[in-house]
Residue frames relative to the residue before (quaternion, step in Angstrom):
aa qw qx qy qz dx dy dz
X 1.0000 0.0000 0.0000 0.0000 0.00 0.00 0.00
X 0.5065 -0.6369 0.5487 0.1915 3.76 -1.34 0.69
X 0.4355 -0.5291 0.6215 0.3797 3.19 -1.05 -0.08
X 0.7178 0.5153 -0.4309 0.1830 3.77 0.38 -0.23
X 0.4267 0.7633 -0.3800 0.3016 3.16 2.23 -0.08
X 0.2979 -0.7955 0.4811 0.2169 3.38 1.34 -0.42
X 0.8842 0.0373 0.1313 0.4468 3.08 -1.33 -2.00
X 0.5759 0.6865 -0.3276 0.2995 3.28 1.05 -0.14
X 0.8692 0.1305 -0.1557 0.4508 2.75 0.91 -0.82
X 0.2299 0.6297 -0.5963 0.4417 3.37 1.19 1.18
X 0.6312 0.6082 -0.3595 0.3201 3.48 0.77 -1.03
X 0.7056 0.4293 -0.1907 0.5305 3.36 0.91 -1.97
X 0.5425 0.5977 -0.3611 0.4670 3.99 0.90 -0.29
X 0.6740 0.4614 -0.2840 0.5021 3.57 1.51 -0.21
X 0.6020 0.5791 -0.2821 0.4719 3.47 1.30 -0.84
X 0.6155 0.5199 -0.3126 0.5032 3.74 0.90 -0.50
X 0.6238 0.3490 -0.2935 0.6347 3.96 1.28 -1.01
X 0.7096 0.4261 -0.4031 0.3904 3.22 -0.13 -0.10
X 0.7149 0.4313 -0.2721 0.4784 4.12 1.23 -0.33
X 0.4494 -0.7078 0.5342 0.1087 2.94 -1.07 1.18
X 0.7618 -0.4447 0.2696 0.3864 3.60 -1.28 1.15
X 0.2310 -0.7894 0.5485 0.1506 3.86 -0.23 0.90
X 0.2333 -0.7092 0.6206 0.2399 3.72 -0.64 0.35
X 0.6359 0.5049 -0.4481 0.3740 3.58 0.69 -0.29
X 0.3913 -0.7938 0.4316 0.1745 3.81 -0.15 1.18
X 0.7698 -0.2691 -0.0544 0.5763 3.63 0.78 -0.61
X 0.0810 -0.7631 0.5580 0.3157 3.73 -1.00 -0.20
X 0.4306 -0.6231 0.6165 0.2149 3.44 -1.75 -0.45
X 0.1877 -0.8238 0.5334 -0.0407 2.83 -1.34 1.36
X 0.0532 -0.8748 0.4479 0.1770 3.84 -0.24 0.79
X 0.1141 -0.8366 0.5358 -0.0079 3.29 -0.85 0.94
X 0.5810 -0.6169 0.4548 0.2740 3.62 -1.14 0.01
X 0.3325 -0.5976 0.7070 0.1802 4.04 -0.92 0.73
X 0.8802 0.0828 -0.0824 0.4600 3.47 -1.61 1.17
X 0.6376 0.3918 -0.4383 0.4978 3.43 0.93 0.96
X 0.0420 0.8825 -0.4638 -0.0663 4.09 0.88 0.83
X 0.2984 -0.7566 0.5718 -0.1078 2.72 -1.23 1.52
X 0.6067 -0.6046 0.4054 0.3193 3.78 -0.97 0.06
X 0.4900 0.6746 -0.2984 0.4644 3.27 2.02 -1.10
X 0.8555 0.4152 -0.2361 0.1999 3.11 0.72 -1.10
X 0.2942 0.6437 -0.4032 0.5801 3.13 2.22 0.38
X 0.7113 0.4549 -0.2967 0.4462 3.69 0.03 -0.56
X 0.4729 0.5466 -0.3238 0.6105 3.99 1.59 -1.24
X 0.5926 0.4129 -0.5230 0.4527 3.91 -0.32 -1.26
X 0.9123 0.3524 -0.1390 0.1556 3.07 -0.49 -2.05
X 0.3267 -0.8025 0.3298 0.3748 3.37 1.80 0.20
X 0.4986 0.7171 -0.4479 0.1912 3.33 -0.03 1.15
X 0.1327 0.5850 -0.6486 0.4685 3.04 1.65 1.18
X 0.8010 0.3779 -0.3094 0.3462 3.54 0.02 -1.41
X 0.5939 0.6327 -0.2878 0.4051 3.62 0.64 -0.39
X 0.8219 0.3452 -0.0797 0.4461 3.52 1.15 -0.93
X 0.5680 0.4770 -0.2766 0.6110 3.10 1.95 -0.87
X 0.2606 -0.7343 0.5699 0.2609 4.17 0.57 -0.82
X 0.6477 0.4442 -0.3332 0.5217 3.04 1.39 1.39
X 0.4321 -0.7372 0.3578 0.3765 3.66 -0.79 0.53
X 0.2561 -0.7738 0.5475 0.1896 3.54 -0.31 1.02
X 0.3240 -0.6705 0.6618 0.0865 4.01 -0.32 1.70
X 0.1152 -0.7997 0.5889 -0.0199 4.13 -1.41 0.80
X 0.0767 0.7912 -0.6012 0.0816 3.79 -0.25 1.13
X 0.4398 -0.6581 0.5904 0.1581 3.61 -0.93 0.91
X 0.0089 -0.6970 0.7135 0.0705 3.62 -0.89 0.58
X 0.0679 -0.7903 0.5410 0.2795 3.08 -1.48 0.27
X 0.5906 0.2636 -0.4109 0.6425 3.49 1.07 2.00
X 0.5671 -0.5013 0.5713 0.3173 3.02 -2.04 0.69
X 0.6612 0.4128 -0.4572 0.4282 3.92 0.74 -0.39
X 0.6847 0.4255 -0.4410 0.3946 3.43 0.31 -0.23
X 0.3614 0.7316 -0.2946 0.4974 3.01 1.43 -0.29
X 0.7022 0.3483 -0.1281 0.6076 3.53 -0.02 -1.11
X 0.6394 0.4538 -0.4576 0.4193 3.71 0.31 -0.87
X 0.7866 0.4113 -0.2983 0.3509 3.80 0.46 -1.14
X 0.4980 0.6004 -0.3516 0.5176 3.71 1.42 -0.39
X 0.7547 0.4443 -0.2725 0.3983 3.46 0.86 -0.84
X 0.5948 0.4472 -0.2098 0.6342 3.43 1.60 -0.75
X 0.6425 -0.5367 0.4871 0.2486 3.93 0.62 0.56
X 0.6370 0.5188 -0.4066 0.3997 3.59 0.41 -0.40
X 0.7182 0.2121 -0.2226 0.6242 4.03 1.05 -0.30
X 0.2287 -0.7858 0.5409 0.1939 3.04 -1.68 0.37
X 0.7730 0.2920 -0.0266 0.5625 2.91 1.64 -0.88
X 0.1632 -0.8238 0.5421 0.0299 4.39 -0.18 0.73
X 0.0221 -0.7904 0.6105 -0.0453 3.85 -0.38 0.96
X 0.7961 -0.0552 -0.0733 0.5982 3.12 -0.80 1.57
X 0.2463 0.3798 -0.8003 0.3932 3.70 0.10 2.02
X 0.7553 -0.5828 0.2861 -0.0893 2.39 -2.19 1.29
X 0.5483 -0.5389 0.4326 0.4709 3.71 0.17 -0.35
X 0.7402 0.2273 -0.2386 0.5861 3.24 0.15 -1.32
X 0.7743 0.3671 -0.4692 0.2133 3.78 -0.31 -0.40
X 0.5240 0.6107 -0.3961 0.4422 3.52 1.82 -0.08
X 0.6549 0.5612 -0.2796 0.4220 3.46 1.62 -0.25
X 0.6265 0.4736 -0.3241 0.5274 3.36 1.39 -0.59
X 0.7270 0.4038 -0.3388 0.4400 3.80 0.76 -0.65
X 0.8372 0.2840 -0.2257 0.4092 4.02 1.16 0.13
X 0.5828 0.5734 -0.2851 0.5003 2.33 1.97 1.32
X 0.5511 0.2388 -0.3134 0.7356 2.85 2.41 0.31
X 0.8693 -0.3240 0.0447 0.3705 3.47 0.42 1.60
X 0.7762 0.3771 -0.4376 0.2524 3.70 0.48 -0.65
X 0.6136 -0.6059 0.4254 0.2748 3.41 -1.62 0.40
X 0.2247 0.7580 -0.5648 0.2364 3.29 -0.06 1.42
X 0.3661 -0.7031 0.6024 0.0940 3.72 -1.65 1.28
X 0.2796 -0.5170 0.7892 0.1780 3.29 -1.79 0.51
X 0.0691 -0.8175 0.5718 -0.0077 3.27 -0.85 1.57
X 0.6257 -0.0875 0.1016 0.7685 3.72 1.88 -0.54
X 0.4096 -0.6363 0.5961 0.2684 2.96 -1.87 -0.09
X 0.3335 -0.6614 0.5906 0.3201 3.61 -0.86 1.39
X 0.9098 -0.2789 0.0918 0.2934 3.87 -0.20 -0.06
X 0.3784 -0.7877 0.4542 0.1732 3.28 -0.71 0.95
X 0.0775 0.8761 -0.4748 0.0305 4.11 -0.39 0.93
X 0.1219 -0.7707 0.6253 0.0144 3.64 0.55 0.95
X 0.6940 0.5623 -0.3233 0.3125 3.59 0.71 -1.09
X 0.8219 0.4212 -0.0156 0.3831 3.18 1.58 -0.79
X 0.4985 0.3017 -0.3684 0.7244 3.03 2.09 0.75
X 0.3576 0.6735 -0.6240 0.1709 3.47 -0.90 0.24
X 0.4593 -0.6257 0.5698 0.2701 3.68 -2.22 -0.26
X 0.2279 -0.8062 0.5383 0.0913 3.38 -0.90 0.64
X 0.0099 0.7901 -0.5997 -0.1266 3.94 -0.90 0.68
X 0.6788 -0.4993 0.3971 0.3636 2.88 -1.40 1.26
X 0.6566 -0.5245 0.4689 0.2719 3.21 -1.73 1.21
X 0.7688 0.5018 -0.3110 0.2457 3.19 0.06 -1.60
X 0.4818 0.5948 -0.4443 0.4655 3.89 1.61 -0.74
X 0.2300 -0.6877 0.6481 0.2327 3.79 0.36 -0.76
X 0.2338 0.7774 -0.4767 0.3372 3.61 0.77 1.05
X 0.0353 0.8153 -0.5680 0.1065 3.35 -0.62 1.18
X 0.4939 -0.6602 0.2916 0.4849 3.95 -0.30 0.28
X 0.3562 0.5850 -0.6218 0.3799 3.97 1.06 0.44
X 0.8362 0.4524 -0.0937 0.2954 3.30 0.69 -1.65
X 0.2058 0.9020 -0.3783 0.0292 3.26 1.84 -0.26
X 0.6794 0.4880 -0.3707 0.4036 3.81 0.78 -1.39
X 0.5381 0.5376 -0.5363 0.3657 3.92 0.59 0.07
X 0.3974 0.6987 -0.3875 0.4513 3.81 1.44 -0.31
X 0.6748 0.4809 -0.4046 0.3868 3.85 1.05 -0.97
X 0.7830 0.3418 -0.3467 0.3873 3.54 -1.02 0.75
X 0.3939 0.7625 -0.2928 0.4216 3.46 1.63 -0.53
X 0.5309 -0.7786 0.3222 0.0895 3.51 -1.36 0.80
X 0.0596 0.9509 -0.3033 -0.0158 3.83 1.52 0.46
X 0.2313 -0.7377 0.6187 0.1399 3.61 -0.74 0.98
X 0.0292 -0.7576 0.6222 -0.1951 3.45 -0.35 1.40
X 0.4971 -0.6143 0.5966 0.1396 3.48 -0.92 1.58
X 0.0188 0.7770 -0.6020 -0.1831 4.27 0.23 0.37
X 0.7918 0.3856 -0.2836 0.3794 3.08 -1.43 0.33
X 0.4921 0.6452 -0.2727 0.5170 3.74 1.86 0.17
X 0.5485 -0.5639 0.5245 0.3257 3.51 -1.21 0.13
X 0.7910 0.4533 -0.2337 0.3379 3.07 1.37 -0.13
X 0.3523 0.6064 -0.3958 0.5929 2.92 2.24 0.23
X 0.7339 0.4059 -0.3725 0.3974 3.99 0.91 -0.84
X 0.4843 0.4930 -0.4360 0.5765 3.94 1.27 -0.45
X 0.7196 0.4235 -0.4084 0.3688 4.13 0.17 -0.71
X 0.5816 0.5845 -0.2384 0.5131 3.79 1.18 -0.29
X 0.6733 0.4630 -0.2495 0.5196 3.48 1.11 -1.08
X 0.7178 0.5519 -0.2861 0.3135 3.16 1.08 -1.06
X 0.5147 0.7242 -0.2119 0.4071 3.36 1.85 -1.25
X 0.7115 0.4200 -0.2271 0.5155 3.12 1.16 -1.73
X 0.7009 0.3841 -0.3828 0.4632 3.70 0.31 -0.29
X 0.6324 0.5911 -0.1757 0.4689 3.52 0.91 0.11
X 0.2463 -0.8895 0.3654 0.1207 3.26 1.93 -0.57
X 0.3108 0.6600 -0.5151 0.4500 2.90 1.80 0.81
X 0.1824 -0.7460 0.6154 0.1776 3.81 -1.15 0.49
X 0.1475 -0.8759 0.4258 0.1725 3.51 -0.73 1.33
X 0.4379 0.7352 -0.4056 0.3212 3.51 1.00 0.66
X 0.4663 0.5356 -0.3429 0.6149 2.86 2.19 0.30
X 0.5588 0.6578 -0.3017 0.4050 3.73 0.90 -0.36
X 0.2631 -0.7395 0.5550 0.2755 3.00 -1.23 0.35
X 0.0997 0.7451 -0.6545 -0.0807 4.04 0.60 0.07
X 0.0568 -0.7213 0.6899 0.0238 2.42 -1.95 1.20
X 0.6359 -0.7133 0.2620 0.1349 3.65 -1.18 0.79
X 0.0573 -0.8683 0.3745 -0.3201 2.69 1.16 1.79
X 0.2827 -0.7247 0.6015 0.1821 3.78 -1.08 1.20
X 0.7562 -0.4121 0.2154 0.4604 3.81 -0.67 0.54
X 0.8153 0.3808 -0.1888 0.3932 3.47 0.94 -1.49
X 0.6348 0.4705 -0.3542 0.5002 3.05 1.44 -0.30
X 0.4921 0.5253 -0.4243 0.5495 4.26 1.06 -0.11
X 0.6919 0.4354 -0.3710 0.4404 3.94 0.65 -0.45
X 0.7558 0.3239 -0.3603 0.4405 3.22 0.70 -0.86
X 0.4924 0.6468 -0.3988 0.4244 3.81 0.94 -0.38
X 0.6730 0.4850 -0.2912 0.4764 3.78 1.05 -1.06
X 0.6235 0.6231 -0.3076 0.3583 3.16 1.32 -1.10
X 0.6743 0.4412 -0.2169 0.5510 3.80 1.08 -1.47
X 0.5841 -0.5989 0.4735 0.2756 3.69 1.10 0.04
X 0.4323 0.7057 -0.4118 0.3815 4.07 1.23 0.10
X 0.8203 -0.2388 -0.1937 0.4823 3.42 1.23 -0.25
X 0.5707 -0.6469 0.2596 0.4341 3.11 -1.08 0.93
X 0.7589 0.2049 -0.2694 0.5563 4.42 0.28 0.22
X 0.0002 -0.7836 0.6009 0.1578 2.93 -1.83 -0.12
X 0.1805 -0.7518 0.6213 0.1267 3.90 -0.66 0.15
X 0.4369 0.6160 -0.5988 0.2665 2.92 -1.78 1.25
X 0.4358 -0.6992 0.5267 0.2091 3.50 -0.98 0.52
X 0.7955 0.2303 -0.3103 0.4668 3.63 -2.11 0.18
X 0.9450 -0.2347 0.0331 0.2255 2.73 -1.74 -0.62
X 0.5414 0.5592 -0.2953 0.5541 3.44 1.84 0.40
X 0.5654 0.5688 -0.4311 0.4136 3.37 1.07 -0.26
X 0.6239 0.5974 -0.2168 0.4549 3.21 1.79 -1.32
X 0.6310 0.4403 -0.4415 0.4616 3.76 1.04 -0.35
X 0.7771 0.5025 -0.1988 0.3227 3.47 0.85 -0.91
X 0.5016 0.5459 -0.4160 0.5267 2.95 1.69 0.97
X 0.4196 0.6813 -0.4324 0.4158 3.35 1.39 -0.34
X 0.8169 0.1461 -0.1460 0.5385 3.53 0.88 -1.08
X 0.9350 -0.0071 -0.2209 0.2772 3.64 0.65 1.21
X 0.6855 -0.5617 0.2414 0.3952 3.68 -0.43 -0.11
X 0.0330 0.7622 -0.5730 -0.2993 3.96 -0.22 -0.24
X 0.5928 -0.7367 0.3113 0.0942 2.76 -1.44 0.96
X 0.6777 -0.0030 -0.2353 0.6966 3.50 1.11 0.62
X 0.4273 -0.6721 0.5122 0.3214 3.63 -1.18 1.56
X 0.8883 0.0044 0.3189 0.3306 2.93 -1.69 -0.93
X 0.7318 0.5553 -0.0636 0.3901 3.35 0.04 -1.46
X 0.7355 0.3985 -0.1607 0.5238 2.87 0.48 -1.98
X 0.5886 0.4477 -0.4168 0.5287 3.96 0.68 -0.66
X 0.7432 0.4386 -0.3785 0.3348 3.67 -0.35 -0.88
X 0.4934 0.6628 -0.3410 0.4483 3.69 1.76 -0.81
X 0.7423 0.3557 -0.1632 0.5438 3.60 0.94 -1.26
X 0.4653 -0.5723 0.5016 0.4521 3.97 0.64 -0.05
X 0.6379 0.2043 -0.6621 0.3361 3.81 -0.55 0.78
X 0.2724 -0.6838 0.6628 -0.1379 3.03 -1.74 1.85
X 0.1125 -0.8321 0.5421 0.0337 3.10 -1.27 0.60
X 0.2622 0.8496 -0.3980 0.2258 3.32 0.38 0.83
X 0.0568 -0.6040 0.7768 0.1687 4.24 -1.32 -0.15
X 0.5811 -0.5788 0.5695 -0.0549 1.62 -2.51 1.89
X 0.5196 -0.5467 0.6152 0.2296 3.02 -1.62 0.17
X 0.1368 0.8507 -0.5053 -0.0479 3.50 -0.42 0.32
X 0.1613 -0.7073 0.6832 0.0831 3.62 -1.99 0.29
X 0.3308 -0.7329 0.4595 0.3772 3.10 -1.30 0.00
X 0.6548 -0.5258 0.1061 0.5324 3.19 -0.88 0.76
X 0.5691 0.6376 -0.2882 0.4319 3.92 0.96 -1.31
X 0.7220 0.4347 -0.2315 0.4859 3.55 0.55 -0.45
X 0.6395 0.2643 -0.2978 0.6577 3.41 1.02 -0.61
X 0.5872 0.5746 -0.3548 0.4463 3.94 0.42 0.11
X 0.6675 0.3634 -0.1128 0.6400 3.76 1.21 -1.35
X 0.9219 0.0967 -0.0792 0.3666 4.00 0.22 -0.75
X 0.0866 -0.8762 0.4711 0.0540 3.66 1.38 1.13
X 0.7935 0.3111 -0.2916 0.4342 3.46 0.99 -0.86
X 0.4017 0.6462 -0.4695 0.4479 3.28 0.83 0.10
X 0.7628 0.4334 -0.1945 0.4387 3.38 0.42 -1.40
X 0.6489 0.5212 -0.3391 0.4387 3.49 1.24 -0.83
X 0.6468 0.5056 -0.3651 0.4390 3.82 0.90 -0.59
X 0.8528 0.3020 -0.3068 0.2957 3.51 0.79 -0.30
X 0.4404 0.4354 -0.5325 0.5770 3.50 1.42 0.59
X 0.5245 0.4575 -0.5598 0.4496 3.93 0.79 0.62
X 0.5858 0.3967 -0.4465 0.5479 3.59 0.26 -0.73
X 0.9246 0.2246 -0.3023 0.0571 3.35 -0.21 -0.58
X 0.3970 0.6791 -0.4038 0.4670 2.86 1.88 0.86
X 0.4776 0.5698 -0.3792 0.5509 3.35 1.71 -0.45
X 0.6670 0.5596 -0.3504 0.3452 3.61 0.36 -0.93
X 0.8022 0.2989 -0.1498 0.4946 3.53 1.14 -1.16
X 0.4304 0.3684 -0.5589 0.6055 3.38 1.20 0.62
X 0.8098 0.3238 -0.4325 0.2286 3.60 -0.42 0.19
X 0.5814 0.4961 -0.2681 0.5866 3.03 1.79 0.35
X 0.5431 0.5383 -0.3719 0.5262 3.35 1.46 0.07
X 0.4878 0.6989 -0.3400 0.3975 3.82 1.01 -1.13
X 0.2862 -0.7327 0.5296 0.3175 3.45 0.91 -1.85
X 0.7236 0.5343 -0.3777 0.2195 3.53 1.20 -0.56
X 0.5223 0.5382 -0.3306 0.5729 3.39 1.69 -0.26
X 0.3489 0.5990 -0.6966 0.1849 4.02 -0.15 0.28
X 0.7649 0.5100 -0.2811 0.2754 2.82 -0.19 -0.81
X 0.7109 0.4582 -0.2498 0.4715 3.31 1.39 -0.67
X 0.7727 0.3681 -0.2207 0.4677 3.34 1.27 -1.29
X 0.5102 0.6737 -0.3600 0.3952 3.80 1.46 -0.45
X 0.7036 0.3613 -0.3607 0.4943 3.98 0.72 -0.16
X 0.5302 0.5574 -0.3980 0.4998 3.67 1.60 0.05
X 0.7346 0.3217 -0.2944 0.5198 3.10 0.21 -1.35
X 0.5234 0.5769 -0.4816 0.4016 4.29 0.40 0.15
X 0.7694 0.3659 -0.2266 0.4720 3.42 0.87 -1.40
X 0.5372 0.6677 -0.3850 0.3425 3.05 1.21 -0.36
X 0.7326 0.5219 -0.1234 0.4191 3.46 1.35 -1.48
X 0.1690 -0.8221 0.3624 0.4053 2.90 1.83 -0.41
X 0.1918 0.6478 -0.6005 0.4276 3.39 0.55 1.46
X 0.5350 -0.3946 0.6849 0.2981 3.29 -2.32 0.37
X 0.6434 -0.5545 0.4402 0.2910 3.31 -1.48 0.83
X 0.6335 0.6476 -0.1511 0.3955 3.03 0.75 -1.37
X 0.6175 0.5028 -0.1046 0.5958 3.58 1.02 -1.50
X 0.6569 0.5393 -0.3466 0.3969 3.59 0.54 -1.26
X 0.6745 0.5244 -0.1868 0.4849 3.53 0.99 -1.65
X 0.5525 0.6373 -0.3677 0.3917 3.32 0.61 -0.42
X 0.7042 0.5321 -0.2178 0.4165 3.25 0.85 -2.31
X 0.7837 0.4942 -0.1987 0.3195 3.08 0.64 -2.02
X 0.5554 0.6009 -0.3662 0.4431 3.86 1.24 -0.29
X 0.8307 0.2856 -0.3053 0.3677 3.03 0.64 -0.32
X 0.2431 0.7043 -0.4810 0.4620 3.48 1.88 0.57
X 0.1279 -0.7124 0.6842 0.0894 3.49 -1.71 0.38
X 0.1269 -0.8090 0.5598 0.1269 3.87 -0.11 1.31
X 0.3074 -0.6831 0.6369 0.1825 4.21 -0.64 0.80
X 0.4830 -0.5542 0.6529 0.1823 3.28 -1.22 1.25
X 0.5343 -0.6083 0.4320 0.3972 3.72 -1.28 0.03
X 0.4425 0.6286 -0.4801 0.4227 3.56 1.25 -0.15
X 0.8054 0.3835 -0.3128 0.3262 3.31 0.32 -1.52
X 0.3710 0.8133 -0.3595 0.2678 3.40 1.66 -1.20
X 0.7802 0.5061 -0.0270 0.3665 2.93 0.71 -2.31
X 0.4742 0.7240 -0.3243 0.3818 3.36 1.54 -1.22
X 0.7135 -0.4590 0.4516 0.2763 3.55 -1.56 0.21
X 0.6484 0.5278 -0.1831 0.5171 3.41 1.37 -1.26
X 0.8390 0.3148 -0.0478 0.4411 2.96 1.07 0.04
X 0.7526 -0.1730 0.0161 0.6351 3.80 -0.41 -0.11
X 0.4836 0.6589 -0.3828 0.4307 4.23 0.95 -0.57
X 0.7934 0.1243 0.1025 0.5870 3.76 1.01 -1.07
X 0.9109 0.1829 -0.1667 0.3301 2.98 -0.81 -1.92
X 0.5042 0.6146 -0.4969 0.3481 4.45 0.87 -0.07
X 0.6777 0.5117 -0.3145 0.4243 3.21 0.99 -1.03
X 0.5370 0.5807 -0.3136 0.5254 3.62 1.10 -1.11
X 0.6757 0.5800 -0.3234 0.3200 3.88 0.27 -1.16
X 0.6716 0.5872 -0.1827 0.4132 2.74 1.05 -2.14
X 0.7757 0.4615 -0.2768 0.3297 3.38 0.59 -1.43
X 0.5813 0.5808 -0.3853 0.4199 3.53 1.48 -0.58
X 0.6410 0.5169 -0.3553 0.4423 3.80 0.91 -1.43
X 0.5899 0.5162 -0.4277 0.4501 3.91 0.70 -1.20
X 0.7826 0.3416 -0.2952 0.4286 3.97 0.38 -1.32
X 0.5769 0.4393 -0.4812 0.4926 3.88 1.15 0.31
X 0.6500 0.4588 -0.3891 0.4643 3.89 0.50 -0.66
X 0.5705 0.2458 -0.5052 0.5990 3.91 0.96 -0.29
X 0.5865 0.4962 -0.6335 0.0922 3.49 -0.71 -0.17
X 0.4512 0.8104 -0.1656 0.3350 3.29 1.98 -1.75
X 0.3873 -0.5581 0.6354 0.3672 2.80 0.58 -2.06
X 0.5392 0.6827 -0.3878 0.3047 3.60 0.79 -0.42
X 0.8603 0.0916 0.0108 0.5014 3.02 0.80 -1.04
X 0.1287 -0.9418 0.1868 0.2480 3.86 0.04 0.90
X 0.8483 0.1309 -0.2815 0.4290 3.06 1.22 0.82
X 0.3881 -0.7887 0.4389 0.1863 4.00 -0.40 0.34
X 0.7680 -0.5207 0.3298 0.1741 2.92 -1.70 0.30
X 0.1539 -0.5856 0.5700 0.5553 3.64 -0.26 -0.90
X 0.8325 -0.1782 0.1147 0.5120 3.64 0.42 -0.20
X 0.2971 -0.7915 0.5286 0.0765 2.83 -1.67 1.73
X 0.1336 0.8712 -0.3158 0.3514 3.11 1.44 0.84
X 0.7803 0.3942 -0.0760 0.4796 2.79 0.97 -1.93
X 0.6366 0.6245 -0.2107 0.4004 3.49 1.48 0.60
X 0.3681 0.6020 -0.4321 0.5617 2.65 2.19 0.47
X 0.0193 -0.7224 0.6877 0.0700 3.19 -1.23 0.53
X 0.1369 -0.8990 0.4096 0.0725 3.93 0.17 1.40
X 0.3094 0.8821 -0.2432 0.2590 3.22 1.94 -0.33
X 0.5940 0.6107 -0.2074 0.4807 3.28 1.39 -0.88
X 0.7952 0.3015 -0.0915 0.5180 3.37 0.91 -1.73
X 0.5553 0.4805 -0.5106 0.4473 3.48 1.05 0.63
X 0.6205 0.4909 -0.4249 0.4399 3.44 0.96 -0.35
X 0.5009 0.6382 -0.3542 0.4651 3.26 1.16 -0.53
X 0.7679 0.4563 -0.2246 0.3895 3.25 0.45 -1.43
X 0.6739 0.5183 -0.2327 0.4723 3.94 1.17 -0.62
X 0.4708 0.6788 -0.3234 0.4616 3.33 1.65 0.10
């Protein structure tokens, strides 16, 4: 650590005095490559392990189902930035798994684009009906492209949607084959080159279609080591308030790059268009307090309609467990 962390780490220097002797010797934490995060400034610099008085063990996945698979086999305890749908398919065919926070909210970074040349804007949206759409099915982003329609009064049984992975909808929009497209990261960014989407960020999260990954636990872990679990959605709320502030980029933004094993440059890109929640808002109605549970329960009852997933909950609500980030929050 630097001296320039400052207030930070007086803070996280409290969370260690303030925890009592853990019996749980190490855990594991599973996280994503090429998705940079603030956490992973805090990983480099080892102060999960420093603050928790435990060794904090790191495996990349590169899915929320494998994900779930290792939580379910014991071998993880903890899953930053698993998905929606795959937290719905594993606690919807039985295993015991919590929403302990959200690793990051990115409206900016899932969305639909329409070709420039239509001159489509979201006043003008119903000219969209008959129109040709590459939609990823079976994606959060096929369920944000549906929400979006319906609030738009666009009808897509006039459409023509076609089943289209992100990079392949960008380059398709690009040659002009169809006339929209949907998807997130670094395709979402090509398919703006060749148009506009029709309601940003913001304006979606204003109406409830969100885009975001969960934190997760299993239920036994967040049952057997509350304070364990509670010190490290503290560090990492400390981590993204000091990367929210702005005054540490510069220090923590070539970490948390090499860390992802990303180009700086690329990293800064990703991470701009991330949104990190403070524990107020976390806690807040808008947010894990109300409207996650509400989401969750809509996307689960669209993926059974699909087929994706074959059966639901009465409520993924009851799978928040907020306990953590209040202790956090009283700190």
């Amino acid at each position: 650590m630097t001296h320039h962390l400052g207030t930070v780490i007086f803070a996280l220097a409290a969370i260690g005095a303030a925890s009592p002797a853990l019996s749980q010797e190490q855990m594991t934490v599973a996280y994503f490559q090429e998705w940079p995060m603030p956490f992973q400034f805090a990983k480099a610099q080892g102060m999960y392990d420093e603050q928790l008085g435990t060794t904090v063990n790191w495996v990349a996945f590169d899915s929320g189902t494998a994900m779930s698979a290792a939580m379910a086999a014991g071998d993880v305890q903890l899953a930053i930035s698993q998905g929606v749908l795959p937290f719905i398919a594993a606690t919807s065919a039985g295993q015991d798994l919590k929403i302990v926070d959200i690793a990051a909210s990115y409206a900016e970074n899932e969305n639909c684009v329409v070709a420039a040349g239509l001159e489509i804007d979201k006043d003008s949206a119903a000219e969209l009906e008959g129109k040709r759409v590459a939609v990823p099915m079976g994606t959060g982003a096929q369920y944000t492209f549906l929400q979006l329609m319906d609030h738009l009064e666009v009808d897509t049984t006039t459409m023509s949607i076609v089943d289209m992975a992100p990079a392949e909808g960008a380059a398709a929009l690009s040659q002009g084959s169809v006339d929209m497209a949907c998807g997130w990261g670094g395709a979402l960014a090509r398919m703006q080159e060749f148009g506009n989407v029709l309601l940003t960020g913001a304006e979606k999260e204003e109406i409830g279609i969100l885009s975001f990954d969960l934190i997760t636990t299993t239920g036994t872990f967040a049952a057997e080591q509350p304070q364990l679990l509670a010190d490290f959605v503290t560090v990492t709320a400390q981590v993204n308030a000091a990367w929210n502030a702005g005054e540490q980029r510069e220090e923590m933004l070539p970490v948390i790059a090499q860390d992802a094993g990303m180009e700086q440059s690329v990293a800064a890109d990703t991470i701009d268009d991330f949104v990190f929640l403070s524990v107020d808002q976390l806690l807040s109605d808008a947010w894990l307090g109300e409207r996650v549970g509400t989401y969750i329960d809509g996307a689960a009852g669209f993926f059974n309609d699909i087929g994706t997933v074959p059966s639901v909950l009465p409520s993924y609500g009851a799978l928040i467990d907020t306990a953590p980030l209040v202790d956090a929050a009283s700190r």
